[in-house]
N, C-alpha and C positions, 0 to 999 in steps of 0.2 A: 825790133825797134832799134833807133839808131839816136847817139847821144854827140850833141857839138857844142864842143867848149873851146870859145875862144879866150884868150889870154893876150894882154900887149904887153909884150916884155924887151925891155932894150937891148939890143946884139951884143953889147959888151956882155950883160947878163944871162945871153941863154946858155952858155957853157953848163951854168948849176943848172940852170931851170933845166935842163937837159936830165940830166942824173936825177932830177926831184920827178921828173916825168916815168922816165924809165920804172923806178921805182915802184911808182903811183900805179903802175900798169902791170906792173909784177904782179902785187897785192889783189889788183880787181882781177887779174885773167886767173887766179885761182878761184875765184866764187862762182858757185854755182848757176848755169845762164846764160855767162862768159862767152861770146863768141869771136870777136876780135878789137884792135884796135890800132888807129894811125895818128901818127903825128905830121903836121907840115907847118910847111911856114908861106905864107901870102907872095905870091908873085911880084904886085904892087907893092905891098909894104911890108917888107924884111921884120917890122915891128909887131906884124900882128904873127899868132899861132896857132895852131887849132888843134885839138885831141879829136877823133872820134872813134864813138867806140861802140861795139854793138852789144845787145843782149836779146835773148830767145823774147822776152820779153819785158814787158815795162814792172812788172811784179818783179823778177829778177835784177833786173839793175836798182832797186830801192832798199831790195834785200843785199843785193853785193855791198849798199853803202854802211849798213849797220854792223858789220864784225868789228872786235877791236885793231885787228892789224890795219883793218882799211882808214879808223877813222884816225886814227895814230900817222898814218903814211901819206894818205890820197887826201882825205878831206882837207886836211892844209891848205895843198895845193889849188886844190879846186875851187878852194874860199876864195883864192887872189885872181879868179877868173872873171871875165868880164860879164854885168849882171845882166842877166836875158834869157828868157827862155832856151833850152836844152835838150829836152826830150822829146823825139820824133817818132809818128808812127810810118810805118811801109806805102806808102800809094801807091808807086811805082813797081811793079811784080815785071814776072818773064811775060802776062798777060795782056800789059799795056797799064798804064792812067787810067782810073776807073772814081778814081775820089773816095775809093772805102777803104780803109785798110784791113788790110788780109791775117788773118789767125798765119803762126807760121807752123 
């Protein structure tokens, strides 16, 4: 499963928000589940951001959120995130579009 969080954060501002990100991802890619994560920033607008970040599964990344280091480090961050749904399941496989999501 695959996790997006966007954030508008102003370009003067992302220097930190950079370091708060890093951080944030430090603390999740040790929890158990952890399969990757990217950051970018919107083509069209410089202001918007986006985290994504995977997990073996949707049990896994809920449990990544509860240790203290994460909620100390990441949950912060994640709070100033823009409010909308976040958590994705797989449709798209090496199989094709199928509309089900696939056990991984």
């Amino acid at each position: 499963m695959f996790v997006v969080i966007r954030f508008r954060v102003a370009e003067a501002e992302q220097g930190g928000f950079s370091e708060r990100v890093r951080v944030a991802v430090e603390v999740l890619s040790r929890q158990k589940g952890f399969v990757s994560a990217r950051v970018g920033r919107n083509v069209d607008d410089p202001e918007l951001l986006a985290l994504t970040l995977e997990f073996e599964n949707v049990g896994s990344y809920r449990r990544a959120l509860s240790p203290y280091d994460v909620k100390l480090t990441a949950v912060p961050l994640l709070s100033q995130a823009i409010d909308e749904p976040t958590a994705y399941e797989d449709l798209l496989t090496q199989h094709g579009f199928d509309g089900v999501a696939q056990d991984r």
